[in-house]
Structure formats: C-alpha cells, structure tokens
N, C-alpha and C positions, 0 to 999 in steps of 0.2 A: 433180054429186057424183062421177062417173066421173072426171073431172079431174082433182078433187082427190085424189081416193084416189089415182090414178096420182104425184101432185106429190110425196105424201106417203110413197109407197113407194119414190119414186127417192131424195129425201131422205135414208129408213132406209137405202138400198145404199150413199150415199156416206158416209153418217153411218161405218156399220160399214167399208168399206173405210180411211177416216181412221183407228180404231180399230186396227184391224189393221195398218195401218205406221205408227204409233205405237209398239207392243206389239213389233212387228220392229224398228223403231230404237233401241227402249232395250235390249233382248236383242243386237243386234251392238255396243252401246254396253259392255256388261255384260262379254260376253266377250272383247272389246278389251281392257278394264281386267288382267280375269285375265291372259288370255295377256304382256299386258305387264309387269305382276308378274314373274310365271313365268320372261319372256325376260331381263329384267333383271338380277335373284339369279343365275340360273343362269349368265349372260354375264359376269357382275363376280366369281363365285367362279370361273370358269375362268381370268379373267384374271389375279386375282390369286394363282392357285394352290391355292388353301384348299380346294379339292374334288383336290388330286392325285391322288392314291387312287380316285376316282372320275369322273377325266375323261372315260372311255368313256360312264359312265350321263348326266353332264353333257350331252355331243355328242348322246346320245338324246332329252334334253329337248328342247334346240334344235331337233332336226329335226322333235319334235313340235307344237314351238310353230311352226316354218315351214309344218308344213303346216295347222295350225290358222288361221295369218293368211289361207292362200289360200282355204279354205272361208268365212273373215269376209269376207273379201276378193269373194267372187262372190255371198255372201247381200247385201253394200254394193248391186253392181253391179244386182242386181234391183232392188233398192228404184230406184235412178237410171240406169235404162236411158236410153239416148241416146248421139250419136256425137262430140258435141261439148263431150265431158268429161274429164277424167284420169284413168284408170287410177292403182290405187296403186303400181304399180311406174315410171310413165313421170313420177310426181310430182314428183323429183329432178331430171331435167333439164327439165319443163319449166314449172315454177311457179316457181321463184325459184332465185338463186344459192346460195343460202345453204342448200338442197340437196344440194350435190354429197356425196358418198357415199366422197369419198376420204378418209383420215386413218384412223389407228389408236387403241384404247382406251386405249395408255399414258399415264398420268397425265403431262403436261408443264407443270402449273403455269401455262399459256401465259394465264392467264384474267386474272393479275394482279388480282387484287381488284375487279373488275368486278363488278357486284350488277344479281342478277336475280329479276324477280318471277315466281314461276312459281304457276300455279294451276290446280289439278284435284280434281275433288271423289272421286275417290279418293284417301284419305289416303297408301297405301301408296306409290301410283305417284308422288304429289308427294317422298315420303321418300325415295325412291329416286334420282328427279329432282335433289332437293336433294343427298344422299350424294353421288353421280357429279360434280355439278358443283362439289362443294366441294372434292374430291378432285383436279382439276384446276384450281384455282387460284382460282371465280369466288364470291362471298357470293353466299346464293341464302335468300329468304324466300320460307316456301311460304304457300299462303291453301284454303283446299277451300270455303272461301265467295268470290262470286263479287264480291256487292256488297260485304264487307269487302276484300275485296283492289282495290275501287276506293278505297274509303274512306280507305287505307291509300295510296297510290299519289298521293292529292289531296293527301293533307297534305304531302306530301316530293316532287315529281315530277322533282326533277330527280337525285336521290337513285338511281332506276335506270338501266340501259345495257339493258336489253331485257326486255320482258314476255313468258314463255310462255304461253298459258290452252290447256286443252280447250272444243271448240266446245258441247260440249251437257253442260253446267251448271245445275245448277237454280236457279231466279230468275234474273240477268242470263245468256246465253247469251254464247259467246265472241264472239260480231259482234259482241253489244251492249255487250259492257265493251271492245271495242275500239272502237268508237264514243264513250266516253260518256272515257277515255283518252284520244285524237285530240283531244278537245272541249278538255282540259286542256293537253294539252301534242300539238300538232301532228306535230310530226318523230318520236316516238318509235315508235321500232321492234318490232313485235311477231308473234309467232310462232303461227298456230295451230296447236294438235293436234287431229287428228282420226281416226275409224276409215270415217267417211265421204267419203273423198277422190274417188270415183265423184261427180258431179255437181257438183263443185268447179273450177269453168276457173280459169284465170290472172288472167282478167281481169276477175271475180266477187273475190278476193280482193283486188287490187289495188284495186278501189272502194269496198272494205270497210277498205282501211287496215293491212293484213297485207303483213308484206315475205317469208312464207315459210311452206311449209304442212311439218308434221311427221306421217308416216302413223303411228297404231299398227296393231298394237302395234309401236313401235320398237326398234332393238335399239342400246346404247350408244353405239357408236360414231354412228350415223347423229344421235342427239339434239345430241353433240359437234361433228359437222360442221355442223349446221345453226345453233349457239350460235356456233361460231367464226367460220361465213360471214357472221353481223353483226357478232362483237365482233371486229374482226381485233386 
C-alpha cells in the first residue's frame, strides 16, 4: 500500500509539473502573438511615414516591444534549459540561410508574384504577414486553421513557392503540417515561426523538414529576409 501511494503521488508531481509548462507555454505563446502585432503596425507606420507626427512615441513602442521579446525570450529559455540549443538571437546565423538579418523594409516588389502559404492562428499576425508580403510583390493566402491550410495546399500543391506556419497551432502543430506537406509534395520549402526557438537545434529542424526557423515576435524586416533567403 506504502508503494502505491508513493507511485501515485509521484504521478500527481509530474502530472502538475506537465500542467504547469503547459500553462507557461501557451502564455509565452500568447504574448509572442501581442508583442508581434504591436512590433509589426508600429514598424510598418514608421516606415511608411503615417505616424510622422509621432515618430518619437513610435521608437518607444519599439523599444518596449524589444525589451518585451527579451523577458519572452528568457521565460522561452527556462522552459528549455540546456547547452545544446539556440538562443533566439544566434537563430539567424545558425539555423539556416535564409536568416540572415540583412536587407531593409523598402517595399521593392522583388517577390514577383511568388505565392505563399502562410498560416497562424492569430488572425491579426497572419493579416499583417499577408499585408507586408503583398506589399513587396509576393501573393500570400493566409489559413489560422492548420488542417484547412493543408487541405488547401493538397488540392494545388504545386500552386505555392513557400509555406510559413506557427509551430503551436491547435490541431495539426507546425511539425505536423510540415510533415503531412513533405508527404505531398517532397522539396517544398517551409518556414517555421516560433517564440520557442530555445530548445530548437539546427539539426531537430532539418529532420523535421523546415529549411528555416523565424523567431517572434519578429520585426518586418527579418520576416522579408527570411522569405527572400528561399524565394531568391
């Protein structure tokens, strides 16, 4: 009886500890999404001048959203302590090309009608996604469901030039609709977004079928460089 009761209360400690970073992953999930709203609008009216009047308050946003990422950014790294992982800032050089971090937010049409399937189940951040990319040249259909934007993607697959998703989606997660993708159409290249890039190697990605990891919250320019490093 002693046994069991012991069996049964380590059970309860892991039971509750699963709970609880659970509950911590959809809340760094949660304010990911914000923050990248937030950084987005605020990035694209600077750029485009439409806040002139109020550039100074703009540039405060920003720096609140930067430091906003670093507190998501070190509640990430709790969750996936260990030495043999990426940091979100070392993401860029060392997960994939199509990273690199250079290029600027000026619209240059370079996208040539290239169509992309991007999908996040915040509505706003896909609208935004969709906005920016259309803006520089590429057709972009959004999905905030996971398994219609496979559905969607089976009937026409050769109809797109790159899939963006968010990894933690509800029903198909992003490995899995990158999985279930690959099944269909092999070579297709695809892009995850994530705010948990802590515990994400290179080579966990790579086996998983992803030619390139996108941290949020993002800021425009970085989403652009990461879209151009596949569609040259």
């Amino acid at each position: 009886m002693t046994a069991d009761r012991e069996k049964q209360a380590e059970c309860a400690k892991v039971c509750e500890k699963e709970s609880a970073g659970g509950t911590m992953r959809e809340i760094v999930h949660s304010l990911n999404n914000v923050l990248a709203v937030i950084q987005l609008n605020a990035s694209m009216a600077l750029e485009s001048r439409a806040g002139e009047d109020a550039m100074e308050e703009i540039g405060e946003i920003l720096d609140a959203v930067a430091r906003g990422r670093e507190l998501v950014r070190d509640l990430s790294d709790m969750q996936h302590p260990g030495p043999a992982v990426c940091r979100a800032e070392e993401s860029a050089s060392r997960v994939s090309p199509a990273l690199n971090m250079s290029g600027g937010m000026a619209a240059d049409r370079s996208g040539e009608g290239a169509k992309i399937l991007f999908v996040d189940d915040e509505v706003e951040l896909a609208r935004l996604g969709q906005r920016l990319l259309i803006k520089n040249g590429y057709q972009v259909e959004f999905f905030t469901d996971s398994q219609a934007a496979l559905e969607r993607f089976a009937a026409n697959p050769q109809e797109y030039a790159l899939v963006i998703t968010d990894q933690n989606m509800p029903g198909l997660k992003g490995s899995e609709l990158a999985h279930r993708i690959l099944q269909v159409r092999p070579e297709m290249p695809i892009l995850l977004c994530t705010g948990f890039s802590a515990g994400i190697a290179r080579r966990n990605l790579l086996e998983q079928g992803f030619c390139g990891l996108l941290v949020k919250p993002y800021q425009p320019k970085e989403l652009l460089s990461a879209v151009r490093g596949v569609i040259a």
